[in-house]
N, C-alpha and C positions, 0 to 999 in steps of 0.2 A: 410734572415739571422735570425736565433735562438735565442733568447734570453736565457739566461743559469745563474743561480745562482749557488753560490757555498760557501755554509758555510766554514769557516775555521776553520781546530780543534785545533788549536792553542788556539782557546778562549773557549774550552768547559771547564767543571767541570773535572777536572783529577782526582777526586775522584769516578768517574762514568763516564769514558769513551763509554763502551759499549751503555750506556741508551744512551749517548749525539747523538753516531753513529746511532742509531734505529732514533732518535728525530730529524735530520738533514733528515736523510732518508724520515721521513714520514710525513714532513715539505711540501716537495712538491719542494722540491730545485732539483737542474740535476743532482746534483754531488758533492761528498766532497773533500775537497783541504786543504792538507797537508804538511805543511811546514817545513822541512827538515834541522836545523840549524847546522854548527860548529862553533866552538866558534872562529874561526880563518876566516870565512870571514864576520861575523855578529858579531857584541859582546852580544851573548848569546847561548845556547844550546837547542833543541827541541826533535825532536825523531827520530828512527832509524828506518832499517827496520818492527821491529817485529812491530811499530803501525799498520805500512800497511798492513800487514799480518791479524793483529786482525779488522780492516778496511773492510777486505774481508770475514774473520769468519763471523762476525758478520752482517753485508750485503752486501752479496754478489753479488747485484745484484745493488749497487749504486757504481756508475764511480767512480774512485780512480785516481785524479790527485795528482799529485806529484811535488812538487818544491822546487830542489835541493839549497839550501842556500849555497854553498858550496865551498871551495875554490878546489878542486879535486874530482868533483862528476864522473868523467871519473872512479876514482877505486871503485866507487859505484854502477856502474849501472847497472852491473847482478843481484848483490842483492836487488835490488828496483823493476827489473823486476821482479825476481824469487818471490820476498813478493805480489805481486799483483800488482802492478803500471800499468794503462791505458797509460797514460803521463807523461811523465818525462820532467820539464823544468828546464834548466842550465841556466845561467846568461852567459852573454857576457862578462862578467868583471870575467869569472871563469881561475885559470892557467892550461885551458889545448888548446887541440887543436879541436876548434867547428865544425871544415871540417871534422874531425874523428870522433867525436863523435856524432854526429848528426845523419848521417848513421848509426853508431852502434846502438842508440836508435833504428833507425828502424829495423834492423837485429834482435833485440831482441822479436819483436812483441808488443811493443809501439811505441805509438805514441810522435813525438819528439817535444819539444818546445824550445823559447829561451826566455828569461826576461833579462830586462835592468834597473838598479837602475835610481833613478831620477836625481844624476846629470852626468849622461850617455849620450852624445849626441845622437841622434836618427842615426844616420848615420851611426855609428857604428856597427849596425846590418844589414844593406841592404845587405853586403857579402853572408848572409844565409840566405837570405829568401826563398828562393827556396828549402831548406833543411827543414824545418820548418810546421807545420800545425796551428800552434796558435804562438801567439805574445803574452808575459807577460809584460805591462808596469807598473811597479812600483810607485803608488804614495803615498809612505813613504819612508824613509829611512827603510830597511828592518831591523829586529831584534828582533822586539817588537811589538804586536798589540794594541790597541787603542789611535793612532798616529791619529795625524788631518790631511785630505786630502792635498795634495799638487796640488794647480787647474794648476798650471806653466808645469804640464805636460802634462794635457789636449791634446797642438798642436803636442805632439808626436802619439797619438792615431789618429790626422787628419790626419798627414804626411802617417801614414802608413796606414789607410782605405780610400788613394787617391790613394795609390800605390798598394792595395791590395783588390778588392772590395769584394773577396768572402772569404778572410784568417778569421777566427776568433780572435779577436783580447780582450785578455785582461787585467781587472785592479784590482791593489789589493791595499788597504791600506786607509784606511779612508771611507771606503766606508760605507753609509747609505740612507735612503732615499732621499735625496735633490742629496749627491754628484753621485749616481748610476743615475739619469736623465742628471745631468753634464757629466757625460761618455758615455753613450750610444748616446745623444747629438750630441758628438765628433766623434762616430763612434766605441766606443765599443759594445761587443754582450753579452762581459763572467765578470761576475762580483763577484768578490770573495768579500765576509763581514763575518767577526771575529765576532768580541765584538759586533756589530750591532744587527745580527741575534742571534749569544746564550745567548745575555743579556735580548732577550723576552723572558718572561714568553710562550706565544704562534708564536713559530716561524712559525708555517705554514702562522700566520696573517702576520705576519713582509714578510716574502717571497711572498705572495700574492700580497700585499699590493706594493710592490719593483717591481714586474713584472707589473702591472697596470699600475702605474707611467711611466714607460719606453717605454710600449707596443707602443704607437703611435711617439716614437722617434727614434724606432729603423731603420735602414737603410734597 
């Protein structure tokens, strides 16, 4: 199993996006992950297609996951493919229909994912897992980054890397160096850090440093 970072550009400098995108890039991280808010199923707002678009300008050759925050990202997701999106993950707790739309992701030429807020019971997703290539488990309430880890989620990551030995399975939300060994630990492989990763001065050290730690836990 892969071990896989992933800055989040939620926490970069939005006065200098483009550098932040190169500086994540050349960090050493796998890939960037971009968080997708409305203000109706988060209480706040993030970005639209055209980041992903400018995501791909500007490196094109760094993975563009995408995670739809979204309460109807079903009328979103040509335009998130057509912007560049790798992956697209939808929430379980989104109003639409995840047996449609899951397949669609794939139809599109992404890859599909599902994410579950924290007080989500895990159960709730095992309908689609077979639809699915990655697992997003949330541990923040979603909306806002630099939230403190929620460890209560942890046995959702067991639950499903006992059910799932080879799925990729990921975590977002408080994550830094202590809580990234606490997840992968559990059985995660994909590990999304915000504020963590672009609040160093030298991120490649912070991502190094983050894969080290992990390397002898991972499954």
């Amino acid at each position: 199993m892969k071990l896989e970072i992933l800055p989040s550009l939620l926490a970069a400098d939005y006065g200098r996006l483009a550098d932040e995108i190169r500086r994540a890039e050349e960090s050493g991280a796998d890939a960037l992950h971009l968080d997708i808010m409305d203000p109706h199923f988060v209480p706040n707002l993030s970005f639209g297609p055209d980041m992903v678009a400018l995501s791909r300008r500007v490196a094109p050759n760094f993975y563009r996951n995408v995670h739809l925050m979204m309460s109807r990202p079903d009328l979103y997701l040509e335009a998130f493919a057509k912007a560049g999106a790798q992956t697209i993950q939808i929430h379980v707790e989104a109003d639409c229909d995840l047996h449609t739309e899951l397949p669609r992701i794939r139809a599109l030429g992404v890859k599909p994912a599902i994410v579950l807020n924290p007080e989500t019971p895990i159960e709730r997703i095992a309908p689609y897992l077979d639809e699915v290539d990655e697992v997003l488990v949330m541990t923040v309430h979603p909306g806002y980054g630099g939230q403190k880890f929620i460890a209560d989620c942890l046995p959702k990551i067991e639950w499903l890397r006992a059910r799932r030995p080879a799925m990729d399975l990921m975590v977002d939300g408080g994550v830094n160096a202590t809580t990234a060994v606490d997840s992968v630990r559990a059985g995660a492989n994909q590990l999304v850090a915000g504020s963590y990763l672009f609040g160093k001065p030298d991120m490649a050290a912070a991502v190094a440093d983050m894969r080290e730690r992990c390397r002898c836990f991972l499954r």
